[in-house]
SEFIDREN-519113 format. One record per residue (C-alpha): residue number from 1; z, y, x. Coordinates in nm, 2 decimals. Each point is the difference from the previous one (the first is absolute). Layout:
% SEFIDREN-519113
n:NUM, c3:Z, c2:Y, c1:X
...
% end
This chain:
% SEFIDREN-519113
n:1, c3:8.40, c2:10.68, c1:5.33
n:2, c3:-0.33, c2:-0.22, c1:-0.09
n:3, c3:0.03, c2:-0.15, c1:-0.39
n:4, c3:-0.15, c2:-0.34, c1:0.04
n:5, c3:-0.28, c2:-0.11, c1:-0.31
n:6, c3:0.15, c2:-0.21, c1:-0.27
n:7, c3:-0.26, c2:-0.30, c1:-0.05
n:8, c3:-0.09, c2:0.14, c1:-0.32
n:9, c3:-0.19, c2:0.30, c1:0.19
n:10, c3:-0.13, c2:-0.20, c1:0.25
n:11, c3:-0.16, c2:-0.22, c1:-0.22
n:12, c3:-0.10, c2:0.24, c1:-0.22
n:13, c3:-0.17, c2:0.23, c1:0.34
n:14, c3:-0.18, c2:-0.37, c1:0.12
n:15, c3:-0.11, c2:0.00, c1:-0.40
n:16, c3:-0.15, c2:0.33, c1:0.03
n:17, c3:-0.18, c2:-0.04, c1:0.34
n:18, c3:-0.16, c2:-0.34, c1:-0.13
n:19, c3:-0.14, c2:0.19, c1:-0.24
n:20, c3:-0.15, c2:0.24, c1:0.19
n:21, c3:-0.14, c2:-0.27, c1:0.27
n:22, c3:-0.21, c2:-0.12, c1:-0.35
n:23, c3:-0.07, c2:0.27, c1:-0.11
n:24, c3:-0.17, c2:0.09, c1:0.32
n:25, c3:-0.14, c2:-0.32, c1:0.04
n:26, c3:-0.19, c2:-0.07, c1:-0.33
n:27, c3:-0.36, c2:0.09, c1:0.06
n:28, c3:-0.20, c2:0.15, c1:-0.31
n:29, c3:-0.17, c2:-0.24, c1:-0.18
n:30, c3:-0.33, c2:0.28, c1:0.02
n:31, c3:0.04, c2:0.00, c1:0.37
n:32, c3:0.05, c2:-0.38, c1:0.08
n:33, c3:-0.37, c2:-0.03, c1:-0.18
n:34, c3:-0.11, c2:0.28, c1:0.14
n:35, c3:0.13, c2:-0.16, c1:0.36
n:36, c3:-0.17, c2:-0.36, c1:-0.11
n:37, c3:-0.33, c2:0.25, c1:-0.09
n:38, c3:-0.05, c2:0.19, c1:0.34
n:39, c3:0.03, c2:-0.35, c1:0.18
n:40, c3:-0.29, c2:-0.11, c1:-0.09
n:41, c3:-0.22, c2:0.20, c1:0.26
n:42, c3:-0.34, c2:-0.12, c1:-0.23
n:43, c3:0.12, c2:0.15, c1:-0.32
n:44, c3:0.12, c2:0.31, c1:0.20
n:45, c3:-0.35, c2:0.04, c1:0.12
n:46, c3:-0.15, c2:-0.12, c1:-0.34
n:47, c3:0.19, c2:0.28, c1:-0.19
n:48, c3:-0.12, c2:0.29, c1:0.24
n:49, c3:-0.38, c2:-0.17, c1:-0.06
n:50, c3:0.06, c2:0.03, c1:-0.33
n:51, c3:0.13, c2:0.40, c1:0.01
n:52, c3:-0.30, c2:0.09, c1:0.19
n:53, c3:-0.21, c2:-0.21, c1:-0.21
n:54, c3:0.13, c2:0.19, c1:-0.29
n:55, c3:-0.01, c2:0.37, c1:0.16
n:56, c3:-0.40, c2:-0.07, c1:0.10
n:57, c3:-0.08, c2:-0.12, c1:-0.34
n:58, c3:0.20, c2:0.27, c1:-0.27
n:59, c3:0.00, c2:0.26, c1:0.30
n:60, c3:-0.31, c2:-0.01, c1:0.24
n:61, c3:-0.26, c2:0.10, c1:-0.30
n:62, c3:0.21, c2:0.35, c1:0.04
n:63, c3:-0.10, c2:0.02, c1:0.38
n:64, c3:-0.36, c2:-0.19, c1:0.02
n:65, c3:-0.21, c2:0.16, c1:-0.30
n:66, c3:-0.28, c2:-0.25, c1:-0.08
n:67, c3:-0.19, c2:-0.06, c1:-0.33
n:68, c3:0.11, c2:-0.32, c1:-0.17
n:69, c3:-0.09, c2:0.06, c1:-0.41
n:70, c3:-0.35, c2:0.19, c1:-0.03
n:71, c3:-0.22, c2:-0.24, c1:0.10
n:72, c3:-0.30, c2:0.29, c1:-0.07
n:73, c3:0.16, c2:0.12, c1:0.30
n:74, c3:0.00, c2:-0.26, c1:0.20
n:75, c3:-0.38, c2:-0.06, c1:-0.03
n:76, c3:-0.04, c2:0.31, c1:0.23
n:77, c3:0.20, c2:-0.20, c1:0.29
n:78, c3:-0.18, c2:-0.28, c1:0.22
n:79, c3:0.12, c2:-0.33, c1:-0.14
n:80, c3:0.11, c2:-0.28, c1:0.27
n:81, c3:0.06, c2:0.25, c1:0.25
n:82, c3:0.21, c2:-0.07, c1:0.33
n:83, c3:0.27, c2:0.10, c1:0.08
n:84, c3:0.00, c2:0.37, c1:0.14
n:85, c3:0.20, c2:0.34, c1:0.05
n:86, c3:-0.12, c2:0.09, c1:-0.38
n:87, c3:0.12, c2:-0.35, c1:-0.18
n:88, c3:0.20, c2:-0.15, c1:0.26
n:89, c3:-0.03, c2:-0.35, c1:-0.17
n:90, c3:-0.34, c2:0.09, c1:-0.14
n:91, c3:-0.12, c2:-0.08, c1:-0.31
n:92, c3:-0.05, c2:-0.26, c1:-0.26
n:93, c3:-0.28, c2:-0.15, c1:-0.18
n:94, c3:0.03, c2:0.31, c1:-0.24
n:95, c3:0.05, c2:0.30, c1:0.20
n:96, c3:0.33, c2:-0.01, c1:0.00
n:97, c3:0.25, c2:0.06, c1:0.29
n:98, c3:0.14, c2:-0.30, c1:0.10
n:99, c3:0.32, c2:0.13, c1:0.17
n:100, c3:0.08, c2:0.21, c1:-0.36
n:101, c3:-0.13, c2:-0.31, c1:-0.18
n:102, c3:0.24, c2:-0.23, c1:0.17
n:103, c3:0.31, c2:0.29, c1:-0.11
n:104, c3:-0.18, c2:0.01, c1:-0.38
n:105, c3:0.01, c2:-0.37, c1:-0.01
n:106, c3:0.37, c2:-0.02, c1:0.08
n:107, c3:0.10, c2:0.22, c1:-0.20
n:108, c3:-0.11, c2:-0.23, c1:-0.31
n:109, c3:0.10, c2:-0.31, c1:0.21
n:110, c3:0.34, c2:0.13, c1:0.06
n:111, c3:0.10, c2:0.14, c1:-0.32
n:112, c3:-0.14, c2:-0.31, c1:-0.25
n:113, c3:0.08, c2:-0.21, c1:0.26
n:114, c3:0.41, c2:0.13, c1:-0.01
n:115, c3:-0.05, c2:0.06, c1:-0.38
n:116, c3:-0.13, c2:-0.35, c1:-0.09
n:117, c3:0.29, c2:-0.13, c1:0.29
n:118, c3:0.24, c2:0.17, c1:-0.24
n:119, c3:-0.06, c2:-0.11, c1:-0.31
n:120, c3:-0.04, c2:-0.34, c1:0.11
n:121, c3:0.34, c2:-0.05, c1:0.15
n:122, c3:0.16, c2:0.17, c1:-0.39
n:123, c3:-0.14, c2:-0.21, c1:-0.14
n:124, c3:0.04, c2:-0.31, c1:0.25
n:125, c3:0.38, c2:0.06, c1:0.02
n:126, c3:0.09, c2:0.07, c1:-0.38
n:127, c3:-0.21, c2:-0.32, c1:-0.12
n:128, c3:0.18, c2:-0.24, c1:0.35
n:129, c3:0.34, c2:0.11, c1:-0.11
n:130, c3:0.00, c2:-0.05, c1:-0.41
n:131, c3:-0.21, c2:-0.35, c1:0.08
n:132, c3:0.29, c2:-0.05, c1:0.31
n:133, c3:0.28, c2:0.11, c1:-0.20
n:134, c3:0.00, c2:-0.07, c1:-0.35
n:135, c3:-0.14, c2:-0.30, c1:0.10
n:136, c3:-0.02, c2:-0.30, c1:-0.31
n:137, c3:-0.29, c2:0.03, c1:-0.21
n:138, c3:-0.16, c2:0.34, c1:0.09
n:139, c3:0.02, c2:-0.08, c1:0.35
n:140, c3:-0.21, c2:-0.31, c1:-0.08
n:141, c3:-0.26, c2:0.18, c1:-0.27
n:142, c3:-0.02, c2:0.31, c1:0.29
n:143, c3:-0.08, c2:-0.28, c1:0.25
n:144, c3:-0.23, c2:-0.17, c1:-0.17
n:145, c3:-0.17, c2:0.32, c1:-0.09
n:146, c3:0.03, c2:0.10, c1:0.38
n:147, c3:-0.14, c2:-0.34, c1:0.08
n:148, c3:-0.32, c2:0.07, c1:-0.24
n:149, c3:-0.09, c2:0.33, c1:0.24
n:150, c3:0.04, c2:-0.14, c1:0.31
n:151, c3:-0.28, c2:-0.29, c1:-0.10
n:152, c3:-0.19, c2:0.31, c1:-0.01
n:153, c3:-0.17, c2:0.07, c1:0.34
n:154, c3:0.10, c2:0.37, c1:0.01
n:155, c3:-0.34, c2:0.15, c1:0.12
n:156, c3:-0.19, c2:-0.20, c1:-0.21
n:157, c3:0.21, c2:0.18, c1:-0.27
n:158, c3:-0.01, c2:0.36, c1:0.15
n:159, c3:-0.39, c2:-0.03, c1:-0.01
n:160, c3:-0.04, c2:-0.14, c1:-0.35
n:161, c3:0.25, c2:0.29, c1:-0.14
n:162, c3:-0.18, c2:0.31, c1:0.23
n:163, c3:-0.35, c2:-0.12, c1:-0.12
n:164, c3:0.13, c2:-0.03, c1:-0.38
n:165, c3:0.19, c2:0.38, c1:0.02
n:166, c3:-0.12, c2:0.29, c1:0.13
n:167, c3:0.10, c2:0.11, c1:0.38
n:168, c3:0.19, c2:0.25, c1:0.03
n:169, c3:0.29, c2:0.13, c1:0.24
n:170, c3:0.26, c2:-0.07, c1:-0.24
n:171, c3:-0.13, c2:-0.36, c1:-0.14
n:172, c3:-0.02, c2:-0.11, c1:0.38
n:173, c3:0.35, c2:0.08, c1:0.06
n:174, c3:0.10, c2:-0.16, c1:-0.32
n:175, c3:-0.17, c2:-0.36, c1:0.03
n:176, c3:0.11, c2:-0.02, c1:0.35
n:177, c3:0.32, c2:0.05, c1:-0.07
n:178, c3:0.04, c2:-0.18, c1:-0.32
n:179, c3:-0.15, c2:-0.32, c1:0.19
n:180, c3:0.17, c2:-0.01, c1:0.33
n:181, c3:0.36, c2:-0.09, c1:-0.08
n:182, c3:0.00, c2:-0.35, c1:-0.09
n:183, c3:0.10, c2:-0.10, c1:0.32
n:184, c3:0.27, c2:0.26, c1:0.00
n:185, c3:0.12, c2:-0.12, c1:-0.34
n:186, c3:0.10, c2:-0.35, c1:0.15
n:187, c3:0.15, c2:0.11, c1:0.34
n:188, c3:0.23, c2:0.24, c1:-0.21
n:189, c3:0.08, c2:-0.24, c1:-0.27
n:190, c3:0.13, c2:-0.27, c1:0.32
n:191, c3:0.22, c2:0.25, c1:0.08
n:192, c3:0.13, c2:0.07, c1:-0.35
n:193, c3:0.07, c2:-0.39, c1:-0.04
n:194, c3:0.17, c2:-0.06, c1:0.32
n:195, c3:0.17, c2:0.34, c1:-0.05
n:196, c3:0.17, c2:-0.05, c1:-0.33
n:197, c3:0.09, c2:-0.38, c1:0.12
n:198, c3:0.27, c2:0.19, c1:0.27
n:199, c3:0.32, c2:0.01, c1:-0.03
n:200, c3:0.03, c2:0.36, c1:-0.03
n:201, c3:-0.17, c2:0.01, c1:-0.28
n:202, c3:0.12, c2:-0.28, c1:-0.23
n:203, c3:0.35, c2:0.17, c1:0.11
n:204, c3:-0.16, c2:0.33, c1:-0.19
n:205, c3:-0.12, c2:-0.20, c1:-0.28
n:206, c3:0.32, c2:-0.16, c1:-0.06
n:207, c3:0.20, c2:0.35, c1:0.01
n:208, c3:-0.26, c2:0.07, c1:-0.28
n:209, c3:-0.27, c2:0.24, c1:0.14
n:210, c3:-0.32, c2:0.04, c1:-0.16
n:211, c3:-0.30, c2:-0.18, c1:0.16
n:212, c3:-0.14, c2:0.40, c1:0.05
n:213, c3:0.32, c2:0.08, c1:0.17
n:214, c3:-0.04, c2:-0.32, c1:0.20
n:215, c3:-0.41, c2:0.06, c1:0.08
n:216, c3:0.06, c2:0.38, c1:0.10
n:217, c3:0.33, c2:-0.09, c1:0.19
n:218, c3:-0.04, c2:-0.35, c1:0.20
n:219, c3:-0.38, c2:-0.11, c1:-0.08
n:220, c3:-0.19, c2:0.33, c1:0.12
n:221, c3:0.18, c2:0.13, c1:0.29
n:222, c3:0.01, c2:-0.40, c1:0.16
n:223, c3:-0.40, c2:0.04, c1:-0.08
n:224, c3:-0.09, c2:0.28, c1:0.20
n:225, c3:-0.09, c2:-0.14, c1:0.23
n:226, c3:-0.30, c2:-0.23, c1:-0.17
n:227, c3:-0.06, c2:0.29, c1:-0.22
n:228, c3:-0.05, c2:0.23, c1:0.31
n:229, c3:-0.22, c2:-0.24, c1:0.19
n:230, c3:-0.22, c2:-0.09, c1:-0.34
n:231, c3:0.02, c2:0.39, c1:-0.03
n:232, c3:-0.19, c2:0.04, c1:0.31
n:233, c3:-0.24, c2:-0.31, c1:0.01
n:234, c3:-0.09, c2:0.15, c1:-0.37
n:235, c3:-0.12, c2:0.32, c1:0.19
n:236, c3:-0.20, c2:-0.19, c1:0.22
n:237, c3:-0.14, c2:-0.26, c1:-0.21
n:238, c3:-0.08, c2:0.31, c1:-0.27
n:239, c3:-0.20, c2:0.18, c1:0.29
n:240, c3:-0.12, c2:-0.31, c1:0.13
n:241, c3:-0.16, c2:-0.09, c1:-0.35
n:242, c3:-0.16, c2:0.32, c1:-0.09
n:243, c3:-0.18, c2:-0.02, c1:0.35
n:244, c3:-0.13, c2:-0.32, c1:-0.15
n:245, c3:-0.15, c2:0.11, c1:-0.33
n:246, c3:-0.13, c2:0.32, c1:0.21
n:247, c3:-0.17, c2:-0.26, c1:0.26
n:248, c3:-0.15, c2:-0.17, c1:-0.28
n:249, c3:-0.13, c2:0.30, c1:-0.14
n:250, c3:0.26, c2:0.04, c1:-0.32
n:251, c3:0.23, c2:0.28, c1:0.17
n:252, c3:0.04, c2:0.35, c1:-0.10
n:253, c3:-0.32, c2:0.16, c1:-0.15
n:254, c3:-0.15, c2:0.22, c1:0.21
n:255, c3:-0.01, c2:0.28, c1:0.13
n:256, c3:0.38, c2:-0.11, c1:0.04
n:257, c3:0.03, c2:-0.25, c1:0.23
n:258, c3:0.26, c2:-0.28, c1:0.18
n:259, c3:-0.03, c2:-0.19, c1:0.32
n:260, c3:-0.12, c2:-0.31, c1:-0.11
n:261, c3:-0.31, c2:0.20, c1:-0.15
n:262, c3:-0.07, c2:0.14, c1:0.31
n:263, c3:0.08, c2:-0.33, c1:0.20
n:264, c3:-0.27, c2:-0.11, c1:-0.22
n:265, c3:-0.25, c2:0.25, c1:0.04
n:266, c3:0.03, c2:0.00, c1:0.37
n:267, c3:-0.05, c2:-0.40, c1:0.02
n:268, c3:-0.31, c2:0.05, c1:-0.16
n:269, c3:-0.11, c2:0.27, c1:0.27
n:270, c3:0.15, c2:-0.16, c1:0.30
n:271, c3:-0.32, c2:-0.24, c1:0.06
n:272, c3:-0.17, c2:0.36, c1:0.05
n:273, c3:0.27, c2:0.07, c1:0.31
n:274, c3:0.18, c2:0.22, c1:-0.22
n:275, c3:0.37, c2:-0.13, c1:0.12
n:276, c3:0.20, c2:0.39, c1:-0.07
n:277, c3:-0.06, c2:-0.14, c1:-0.39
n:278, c3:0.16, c2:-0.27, c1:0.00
n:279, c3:0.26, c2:-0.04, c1:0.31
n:280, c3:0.22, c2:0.29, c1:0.02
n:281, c3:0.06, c2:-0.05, c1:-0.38
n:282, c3:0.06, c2:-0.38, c1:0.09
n:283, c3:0.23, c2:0.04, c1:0.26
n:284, c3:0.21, c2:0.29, c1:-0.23
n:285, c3:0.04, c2:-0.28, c1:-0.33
n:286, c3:0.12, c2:-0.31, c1:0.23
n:287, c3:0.23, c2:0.24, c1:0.23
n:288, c3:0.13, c2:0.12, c1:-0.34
n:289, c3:0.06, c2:-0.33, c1:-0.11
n:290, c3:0.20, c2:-0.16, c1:0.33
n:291, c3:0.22, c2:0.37, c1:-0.02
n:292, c3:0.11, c2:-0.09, c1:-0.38
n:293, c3:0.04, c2:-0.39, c1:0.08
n:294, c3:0.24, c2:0.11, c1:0.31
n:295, c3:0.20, c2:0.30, c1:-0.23
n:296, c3:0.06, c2:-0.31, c1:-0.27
n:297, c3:0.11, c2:-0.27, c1:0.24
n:298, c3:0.24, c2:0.23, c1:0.21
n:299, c3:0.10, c2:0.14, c1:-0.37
n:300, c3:0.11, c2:-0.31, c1:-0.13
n:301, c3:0.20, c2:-0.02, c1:0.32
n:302, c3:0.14, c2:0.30, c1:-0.12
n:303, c3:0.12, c2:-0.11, c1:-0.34
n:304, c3:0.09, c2:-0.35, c1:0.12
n:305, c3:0.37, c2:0.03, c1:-0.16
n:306, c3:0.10, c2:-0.30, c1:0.28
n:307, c3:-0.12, c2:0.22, c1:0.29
n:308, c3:0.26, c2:0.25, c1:-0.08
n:309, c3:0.32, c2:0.06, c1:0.11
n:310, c3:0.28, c2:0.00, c1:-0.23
% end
């Protein structure tokens, strides 16, 4: 003979299977920005540029051999030459190999550039969020003095400090990255403001958490986004500017060598119908620059806390 469920077990069984319908249901917050990531068919193609841009920089010296520090060396090797099976982008104004060059060059572009990139967005975020959070006073006095380096046109003030100090690797990763994140300063502090204002967080306040607890618990993670986004454009902006001071002849000292040095040094062959100095390296920086812009937008996407489900 059948024994019928009491109501107690049945409601207790259509307990359990709502759980499991949830549980099955709730996405991973990694994989729903991962999902709002790979829909962006740009930033999909801007990451693999960016791999392969990578891999030919740190990796292709390893393959293609050429001579890129002993310029003794390169006096023996016909300067300007076209492209041919021997240098298959030719050579520069120097003897150099242009193809190797343009890998030499990004290594130094890449590395200061993300170096400079990170430093900049440290020290961007910590100075947005105690100016954001604590508000009062020191948010006024950090303003103000924010307020004083922003009057400062910012290549006007790289130049003045590289032609005061000596150039060197280490100072160019430095200034560029001690000068770049006044922008980044104010776009994390907005967030701070409007962050602390939310309910959440006065709720946290009022139970009596510390304002660190309340910055590493509410006010960062509800940032990431920005800080993602400025963490990206930082990249960009730091490669962008050291082509700059390399184009205007205050890069890294040679032998070393970035893009915007050799940009430079092509533009001055180029009326002589040299275009292998100055285009392929061209077309590399700006395609490098449109890859990152894409990655950061379709990032911030990514980390857009109202784009996810909950």
């Amino acid at each position: 003979m059948l024994q019928s469920k009491s109501p107690s077990d049945a409601a207790v069984a259509d307990s359990a299977a709502n759980e499991t319908n949830l549980s099955e249901q709730i996405v991973p917050m990694w994989r729903q920005r991962l999902r709002i990531f790979t829909h962006n068919k740009l930033a999909i193609i801007s990451v693999a540029f960016l791999v392969a841009l990578v891999l030919f920089c740190y990796l292709g010296p390893i393959f293609y051999h050429t001579n890129q520090t002993n310029q003794a060396a390169a006096l023996n090797v016909a300067w300007n030459a076209p492209p041919s099976m021997h240098h298959l982008l030719g050579t520069d104004s120097s003897g150099f190999d242009e193809l190797g060059r343009i890998m030499y060059g990004g290594e130094y572009s890449l590395s200061l550039g993300i170096l400079a990139g990170i430093i900049t967005i440290i020290v961007g975020t910590i100075y947005g969020m105690v100016a954001g959070f604590i508000g009062g006073v020191v948010d006024t006095v950090l303003m103000r003095i924010l307020d004083a380096f922003l009057s400062i046109p910012l290549l006007f003030l790289l130049i003045t400090l590289i032609a005061i100090f000596q150039r060197s690797t280490v100072f160019l990763i430095l200034i560029i990255g001690t000068t770049l994140w006044f922008g980044n300063a104010r776009i994390i502090r907005g967030d701070a403001l409007l962050i602390k204002k939310l309910e959440y967080s006065q709720a946290a306040t009022a139970m009596g958490a510390s304002k660190w607890h309340i910055i590493k618990r509410h006010v960062f993670p509800n940032s990431m986004s920005n800080i993602v986004t400025v963490a990206t454009f930082s990249v960009a902006d730091a490669i962008l500017f050291l082509s700059t001071l390399g184009f205007l002849g205050l890069g890294i000292p040679a032998p070393q060598t970035d893009w915007g040095t050799m940009m430079q040094n092509g533009a001055v062959q180029q009326p002589n119908g040299y275009w292998w100095e100055i285009y392929p390296t061209a077309v590399v920086f700006v395609l490098l620059i449109v890859a990152i812009t894409y990655v950061g937008e379709a990032l911030r996407d990514a980390f857009e806390v109202r784009l996810l489900e909950r």
